[in-house]
C-alpha positions, 0 to 999 in steps of 0.5 A: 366414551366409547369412540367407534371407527367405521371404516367404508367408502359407503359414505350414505351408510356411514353418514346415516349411521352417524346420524343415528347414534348421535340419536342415542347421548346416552350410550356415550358413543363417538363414531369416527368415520374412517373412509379411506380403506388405505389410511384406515388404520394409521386413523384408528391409531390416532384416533385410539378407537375402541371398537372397529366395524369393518364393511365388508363392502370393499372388494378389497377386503372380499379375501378372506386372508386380505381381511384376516391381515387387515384385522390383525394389522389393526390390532398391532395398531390399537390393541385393545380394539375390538373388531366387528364385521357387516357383512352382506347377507346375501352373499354367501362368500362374505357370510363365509369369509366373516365366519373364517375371520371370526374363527381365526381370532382376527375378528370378535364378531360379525352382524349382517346389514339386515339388522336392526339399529337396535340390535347393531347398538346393544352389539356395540355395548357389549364389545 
């Protein structure tokens, strides 16, 4: 079982999509809803996640060096976690702090949030 940790305040997004993957048994996927930007990554720890998908909805992770800190914080928490970003597409800022991230090694991977369940999901089986 593969246990992702969503980490949002956007709790319609959050709760949709943990509506949706419950839709999906087989890919044995157990999503965690980590809403509170502040106590996020003590949850992950608890939680040992596998995978984070971080929304890039927070302003408080708008700054590219305030998310690379994030990032590299939970990967001294959890390890092994993979970190994957959604990111609006129609903000160029946060198209360009996701792409910094990602290049600095912070971060595995971004996908934008006009993609599809689908895709979202093989991303996530491939992390």
């Amino acid at each position: 079982m593969k246990k992702i940790g969503f980490v949002t305040t956007n709790r319609v997004l959050a709760q949709s999509l943990a509506a949706s993957v419950k839709e999906y048994p087989d890919l044995e996927f157990e999503l965690f809803l980590l809403l509170n930007l502040k106590q996020a990554i003590i949850d992950a720890e608890v939680m040992r996640i596998d995978v984070a998908i971080i929304d890039l909805v927070e302003d408080a992770l708008k700054d590219c060096e305030e998310l690379a800190l994030f990032c590299e914080m939970l990967r001294q928490s959890v390890p092994n976690c993979r970190i994957m970003l959604l990111v609006p597409q129609e903000s160029k800022n946060d198209r360009s702090t996701a792409m910094n991230v990602v290049m600095k090694k912070a971060a595995d991977d971004y996908v934008f949030y006009d993609v599809s369940l689908d895709y979202l999901l093989a991303k996530l089986l491939a992390l």
